[in-house]
C-alpha positions in Angstrom: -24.0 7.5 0.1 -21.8 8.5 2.5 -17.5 8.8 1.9 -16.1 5.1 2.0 -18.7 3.8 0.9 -18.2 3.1 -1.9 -17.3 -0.7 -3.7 -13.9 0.9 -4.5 -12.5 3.8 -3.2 -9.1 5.7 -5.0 -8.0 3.4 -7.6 -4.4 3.5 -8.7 -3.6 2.9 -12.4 -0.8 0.5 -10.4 -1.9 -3.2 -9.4 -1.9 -3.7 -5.9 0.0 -6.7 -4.4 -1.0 -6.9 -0.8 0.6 -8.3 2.1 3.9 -8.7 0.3 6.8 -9.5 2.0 9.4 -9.1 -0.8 9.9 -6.5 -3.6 9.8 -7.6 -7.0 12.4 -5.6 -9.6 10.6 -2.3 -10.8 7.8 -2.7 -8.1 7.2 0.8 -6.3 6.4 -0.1 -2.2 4.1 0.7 0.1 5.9 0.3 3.5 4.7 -0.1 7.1 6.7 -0.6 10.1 10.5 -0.2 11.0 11.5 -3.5 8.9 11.8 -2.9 5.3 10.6 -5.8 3.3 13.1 -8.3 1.5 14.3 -6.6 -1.4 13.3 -3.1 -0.9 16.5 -1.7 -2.7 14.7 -3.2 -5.9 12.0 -0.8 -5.7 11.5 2.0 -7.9 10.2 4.1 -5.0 9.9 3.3 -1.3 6.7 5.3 0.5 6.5 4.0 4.5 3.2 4.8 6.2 4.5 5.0 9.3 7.7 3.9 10.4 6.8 3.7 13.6 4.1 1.0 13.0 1.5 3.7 14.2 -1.8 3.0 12.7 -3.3 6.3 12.8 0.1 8.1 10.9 -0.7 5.3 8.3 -4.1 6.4 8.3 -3.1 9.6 7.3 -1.1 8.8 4.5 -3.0 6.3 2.8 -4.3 7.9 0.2 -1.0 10.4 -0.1 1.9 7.9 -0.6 -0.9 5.7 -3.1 -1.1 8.8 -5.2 2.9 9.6 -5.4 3.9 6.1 -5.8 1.0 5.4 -8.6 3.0 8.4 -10.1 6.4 7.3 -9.8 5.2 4.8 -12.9 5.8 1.4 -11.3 3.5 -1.1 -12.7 2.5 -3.0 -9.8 3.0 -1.3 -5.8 4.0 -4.1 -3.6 2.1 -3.4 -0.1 3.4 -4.7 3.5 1.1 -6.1 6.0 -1.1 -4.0 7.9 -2.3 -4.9 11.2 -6.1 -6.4 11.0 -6.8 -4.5 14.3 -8.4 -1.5 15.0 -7.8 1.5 12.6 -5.9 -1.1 10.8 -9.1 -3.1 9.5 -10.4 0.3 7.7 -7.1 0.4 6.3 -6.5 -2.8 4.6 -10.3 -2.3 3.5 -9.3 0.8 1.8 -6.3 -1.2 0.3 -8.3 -4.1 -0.7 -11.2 -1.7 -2.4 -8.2 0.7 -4.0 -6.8 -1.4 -6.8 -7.3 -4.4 -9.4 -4.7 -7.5 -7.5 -1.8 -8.0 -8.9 -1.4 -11.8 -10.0 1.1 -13.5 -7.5 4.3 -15.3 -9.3 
């Protein structure tokens, strides 16, 4: 078996909700991009892969900013949209192996 390989990768304790474009109260969130999502005040901690939108920062802090945020104690970790393209697709294939989904209310 080789390193990603794996059916799931790092698992938080934390549900993931992906592609979220609001924060819920007490959420922790995983940012991406120069435009907070709505609501990001609400969050118990705010972790942004790469400000800049760049794909290969993100990359690089994946599994980093999972680990403090699954720390900080939040229940679920509300995660922006990541580009499907390019390094992007490993990414939210990461995401999508890391966690059990959060249920959507």
């Amino acid at each position: 078996m080789a390193p990603g390989q794996l059916a799931s990768h790092y698992a938080p304790r934390a549900r993931l909700r992906l592609n979220a474009q609001n924060v819920q109260a007490g959420e922790a969130l995983l940012a991406f991009g120069p435009v907070a999502a709505e609501g990001a005040e609400r969050a118990a901690l705010v972790l942004n892969l790469s400000a800049r939108g760049d794909l290969i920062e993100a990359a690089a802090n994946l599994f980093s900013h999972l680990r403090a945020l699954d720390a900080a104690g939040a229940a679920t970790i509300a995660v922006m949209p990541v580009p499907h393209a390019g390094l992007g697709e490993a990414i939210n294939d990461r995401l999508a192996r890391g966690g059990r989904p959060a249920r959507m209310k």
